[in-house]
C-alpha positions as CSV (number, residue, x, y, z in Angstrom):
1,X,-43.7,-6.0,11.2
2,X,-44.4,-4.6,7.8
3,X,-41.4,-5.0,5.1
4,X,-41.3,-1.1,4.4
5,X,-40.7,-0.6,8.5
6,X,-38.1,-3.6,8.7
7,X,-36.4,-2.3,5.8
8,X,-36.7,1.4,6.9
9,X,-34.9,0.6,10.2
10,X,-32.3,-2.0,8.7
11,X,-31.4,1.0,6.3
12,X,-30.9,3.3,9.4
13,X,-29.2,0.7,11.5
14,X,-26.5,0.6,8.4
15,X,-26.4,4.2,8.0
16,X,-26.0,4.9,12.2
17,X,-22.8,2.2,12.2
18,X,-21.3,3.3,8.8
19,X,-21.1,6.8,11.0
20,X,-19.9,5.3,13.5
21,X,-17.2,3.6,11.8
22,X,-16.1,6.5,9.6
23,X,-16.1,8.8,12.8
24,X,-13.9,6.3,14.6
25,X,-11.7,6.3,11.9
26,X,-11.5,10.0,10.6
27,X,-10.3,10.6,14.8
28,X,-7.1,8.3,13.9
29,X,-8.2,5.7,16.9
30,X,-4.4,5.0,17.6
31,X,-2.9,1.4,18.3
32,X,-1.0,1.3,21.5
33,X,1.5,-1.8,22.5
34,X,2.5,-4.8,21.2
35,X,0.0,-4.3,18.0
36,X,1.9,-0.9,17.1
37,X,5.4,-1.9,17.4
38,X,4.5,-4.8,15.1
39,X,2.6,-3.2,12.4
40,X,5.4,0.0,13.1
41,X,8.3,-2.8,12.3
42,X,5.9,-4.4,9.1
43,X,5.9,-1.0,7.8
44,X,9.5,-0.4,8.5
45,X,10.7,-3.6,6.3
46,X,8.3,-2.7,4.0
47,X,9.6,0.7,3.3
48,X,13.0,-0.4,3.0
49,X,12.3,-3.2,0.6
50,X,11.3,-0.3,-1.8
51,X,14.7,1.8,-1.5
52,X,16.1,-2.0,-1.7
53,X,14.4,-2.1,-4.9
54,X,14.4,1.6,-6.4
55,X,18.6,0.9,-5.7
56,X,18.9,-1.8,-8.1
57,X,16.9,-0.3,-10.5
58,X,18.5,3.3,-10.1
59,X,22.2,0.6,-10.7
60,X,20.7,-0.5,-13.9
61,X,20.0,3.0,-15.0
62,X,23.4,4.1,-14.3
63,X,25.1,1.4,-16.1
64,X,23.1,2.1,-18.9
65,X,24.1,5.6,-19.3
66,X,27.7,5.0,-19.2
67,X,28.1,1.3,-20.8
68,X,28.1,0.8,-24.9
69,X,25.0,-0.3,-26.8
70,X,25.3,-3.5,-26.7
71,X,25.0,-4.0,-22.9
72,X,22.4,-0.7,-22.8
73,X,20.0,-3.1,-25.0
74,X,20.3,-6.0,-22.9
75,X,20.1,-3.8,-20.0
76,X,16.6,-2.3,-21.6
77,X,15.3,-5.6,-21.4
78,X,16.6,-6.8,-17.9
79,X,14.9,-3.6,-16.9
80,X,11.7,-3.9,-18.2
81,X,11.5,-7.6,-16.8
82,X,11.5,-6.3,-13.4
83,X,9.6,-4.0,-13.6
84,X,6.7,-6.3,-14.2
């Protein structure tokens, strides 16, 4: 087989199951069972790790509003450290 033909038809076997693949996914090809309880409960814990998180910061913010200046600097700083 000639390269231009071999590479003609790899390129269109790429191009028919990128389609493919994009079409399965743009239809939402749902999980059913055991799979979608599981990654239903992973995104679960996930979610609440963040209001976890955004609570303690949203703590630090509010103590810094209302404490004196020498606690809001050292506050500043715990802050920041977190947040990286």
């Amino acid at each position: 087989m000639p390269p231009q033909i071999a590479f003609l038809f790899g390129f269109a076997t790429a191009f028919a199951l990128m389609f493919i693949y994009r079409r399965g996914i743009s239809r939402g090809r749902k999980e059913t069972g055991h799979a979608a309880a599981s990654r239903e409960v992973e995104t679960r814990n996930d979610h609440q790790d963040q209001v976890d998180h955004l609570r303690r910061r949203l703590a630090v913010l509010e103590r810094i509003t209302i404490d004196p200046a020498t606690r809001t600097a050292r506050d500043i700083d715990a802050l920041s450290d977190h947040a990286n």
